[in-house]
Steps between C-alpha positions, in 0.01 A plus 500: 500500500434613205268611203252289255352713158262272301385602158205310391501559091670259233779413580425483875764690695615468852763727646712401827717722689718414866754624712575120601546574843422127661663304156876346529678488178810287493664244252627775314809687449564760795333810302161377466400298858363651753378429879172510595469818661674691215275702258548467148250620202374224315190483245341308242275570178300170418284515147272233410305485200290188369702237261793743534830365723482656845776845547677624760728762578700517859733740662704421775654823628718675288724176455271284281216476241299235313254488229355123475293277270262232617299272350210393618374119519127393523565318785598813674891407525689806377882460304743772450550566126753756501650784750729797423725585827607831568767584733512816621228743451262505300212219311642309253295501134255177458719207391441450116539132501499177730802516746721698744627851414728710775573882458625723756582857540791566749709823663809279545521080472821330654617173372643351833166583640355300204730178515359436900163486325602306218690246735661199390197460245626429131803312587406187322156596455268637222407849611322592201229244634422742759158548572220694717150304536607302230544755280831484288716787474481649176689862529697726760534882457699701726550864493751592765658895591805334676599143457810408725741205365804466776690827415276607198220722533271505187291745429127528282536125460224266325511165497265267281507169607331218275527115609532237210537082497878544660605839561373841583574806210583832712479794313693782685478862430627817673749788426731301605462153401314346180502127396347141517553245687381118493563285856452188527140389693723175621814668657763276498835448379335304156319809412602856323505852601419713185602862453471775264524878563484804317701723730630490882596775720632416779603791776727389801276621857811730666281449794476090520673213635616319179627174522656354225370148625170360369179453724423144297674210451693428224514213466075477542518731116391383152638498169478853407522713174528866542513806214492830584527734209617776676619525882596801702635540849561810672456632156755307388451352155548125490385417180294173394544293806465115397539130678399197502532183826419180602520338805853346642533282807622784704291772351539658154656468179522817273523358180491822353552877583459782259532866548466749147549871475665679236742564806554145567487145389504303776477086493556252813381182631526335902309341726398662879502254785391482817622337795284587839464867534828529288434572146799554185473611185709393204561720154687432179527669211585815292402834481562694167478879488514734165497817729652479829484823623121545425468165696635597824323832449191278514597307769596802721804564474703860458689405209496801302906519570498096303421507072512139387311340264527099479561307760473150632476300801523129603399380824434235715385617873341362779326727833284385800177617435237529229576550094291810490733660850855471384667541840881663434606369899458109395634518107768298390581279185670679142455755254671630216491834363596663127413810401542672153642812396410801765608847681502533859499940456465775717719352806567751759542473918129613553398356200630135579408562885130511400499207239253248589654208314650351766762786552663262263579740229621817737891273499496654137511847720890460539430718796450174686844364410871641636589793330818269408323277270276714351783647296363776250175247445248838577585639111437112412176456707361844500224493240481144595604150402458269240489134495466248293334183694454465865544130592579322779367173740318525827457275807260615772525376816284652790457808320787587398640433113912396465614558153856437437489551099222839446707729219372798344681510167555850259676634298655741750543272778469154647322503895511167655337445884542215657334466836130504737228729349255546801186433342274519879707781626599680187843479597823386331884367559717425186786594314475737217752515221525732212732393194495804275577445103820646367344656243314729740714473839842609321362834486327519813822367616666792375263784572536360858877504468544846350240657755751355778761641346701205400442545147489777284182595240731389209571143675092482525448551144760296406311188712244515242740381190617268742130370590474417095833280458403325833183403381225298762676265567642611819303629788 
């Protein structure tokens, strides 16, 4: 059923419009078949004009338009020149030269959905030989409100998609995201995954199911080289996020990992394996920092109660699951830690109940050690306390770090902890010392004395001529 408008002047026009009620439509991806019985709008604008190639524009729906280029033979046998596909709705513009061009217009595109249409195809084959009627693709532009990748959601994305000898170039843009990449037309483990982006911003869905195991093979990637000049997630600032792999027998080698901020100079290399559905992830390296407290500041963490300025760390850590989802639950392996000169200031009971850093720092409260041992160390720690370095080795077993050596070294007092740091449940057991310096405690020492009684105020100020013939040598 349907409608037939012929226009009899040059060029000769013929107009076609159906329900297709009667017409099955199958062999397609789930959106665009239909049963015989179902209506759907089609139509169909055919111009023909003498020596000129036969046009034709068709819309299927709103899921899919086409603009194509015939030519013509003498013998009556007619050969597709060129089409231009659009998804979604809409006619695409006539083709400007020979070959296959896709655009498409879409609310929201899902890349799982995608993959079941892609298949297995490109695994070993050249997919940039891809063809309709013949016609080689040339081009693919994709304009998309909503694109869905596992737990990110992009949004206003466009995607430019140009096929060459080997590889495809994918131009991405969006508020979000904006780079190139260049993959391989022959994927396998020979060929090269290349990467550049401008900027990332990456935002955590509260709402999903992450996993922090991959939905691919591992051992099934390519050598890859990634740069990304500047990376954000959870607007957290990363920095210029670099690496570079290649292919190992059990999955991949990380030759190289680089992460640059002026917060942080971070360098590492590893590998990431897979064994079944069990996947680990290997890291070595160093991490160099000429502000520390801006850093974890970046990386959300309430350190305003922390000031330090250099800082260091060497590690070598291992965790079951991918490089990009450190998981805390599996880590284990060795770090070591060294800090410069800093303050730890403003350390109260509420104060130190609300840090965020691990409720590490709050054991400089006092309040949180027996009244016994805390001796007169409020006058000492009241505006604070001052250290030198903070160093110390860790091992991390099943989320927990042991340290039997971390020291926080001024140049009122010594703290040494030795013990479990409950890095999963932000808990800790250890023993705390406090060595104060003569030149500082013989005072305090004093003041405590005389406000007990024991002493009297002339004893007190006579501990301070004492404090200079003692010198620092005795603690």
């Amino acid at each position: 059923t349907g409608e037939i408008d012929m226009g009899l002047n040059s060029p000769l026009e013929l107009r076609l419009k159906s329900n297709l009620v009667g017409v099955t439509v199958k062999d397609l991806p789930d959106d665009y078949t239909k049963k015989a019985e179902e209506p759907r709008t089609f139509s169909a604008n055919i111009f023909s004009q003498e020596k000129q190639p036969l046009r034709m524009q068709l819309e299927y729906g709103q899921l899919l338009g086409a603009a194509l280029i015939l030519d013509r033979k003498e013998n009556g046998e007619i050969n597709l020149i060129s089409a231009g596909i659009q998804l979604g709705i809409g006619v695409p513009p006539w083709p400007a030269a020979p070959g296959l061009y896709i655009t498409g217009d879409f609310t929201q595109l899902d890349w799982e959905q995608i993959k079941k249409y892609m298949g297995d195809k490109g695994q070993g084959h050249n997919t940039t030989q891809m063809n309709v009627g013949g016609l080689k693709l040339r081009g693919i532009d994709i304009n998309a409100k909503r694109l869905k990748l596992g737990s990110q959601t992009l949004n206003d994305i466009s995607l430019q998609i140009e096929p060459e000898a080997a590889s495809w170039n994918v131009t991405i843009s969006s508020p979000d995201i904006v780079g190139q990449l260049q993959v391989p037309s022959n994927f396998t483990r020979q060929s090269q995954i290349t990467a550049q982006f401008q900027k990332i911003n990456l935002q955590a869905d509260a709402n999903a199911s992450v996993s922090s195991l991959p939905d691919f093979e591992v051992k099934s990637l390519p050598a890859i080289s990634f740069v990304a000049n500047s990376i954000t997630y959870n607007d957290m600032p990363l920095g210029q996020v670099s690496f570079k792999t290649v292919p190992s027998s059990q999955g991949l080698l990380i030759k190289s990992l680089s992460i640059e901020s002026p917060r942080v100079n971070l360098q590492a290399n590893g590998d990431w394996q897979q064994s079944g559905n069990n996947y680990v992830t290997h890291l070595r390296g160093r991490g160099n920092s000429s502000n520390v407290s801006a850093l974890l500041g970046s990386l959300g963490v309430d350190a305003k109660n922390f000031v330090s300025n250099k800082g260091t760390l060497d590690f070598d850590l291992s965790w079951t699951s991918a490089p990009y989802a450190p998981s805390l639950a599996s880590l284990s392996g060795q770090a070591k830690l060294d800090l410069g000169p800093g303050r730890v200031v403003d350390i109260g009971q509420e104060s130190g109940a609300k840090m965020d850093i691990g409720r590490m720092l709050s054991i400089f409260s006092l309040q949180t050690i027996p009244r016994r041992l805390s001796l007169d160390f409020s006058d000492v720690f009241q505006k604070g306390y001052s250290f030198d370095f903070i160093r110390g080795d860790f091992k991390f077993e099943n989320g927990d770090a042991y340290t039997n050596n971390l020291r926080f070294e001024g140049p009122v007092a010594k703290v040494a902890i030795n013990g479990r740091i409950g890095l999963k449940n932000k808990d800790y057991n250890f023993i705390l010392s406090i060595t104060p310096y003569v030149t500082s405690s013989v005072p305090v020492a004093a003041g405590l004395m005389v406000a007990t009684g024991i002493l009297n105020p002339l004893v007190g100020l006579g501990a301070f001529a004492v404090n200079g013939v003692i010198g620092p040598q005795v603690s």
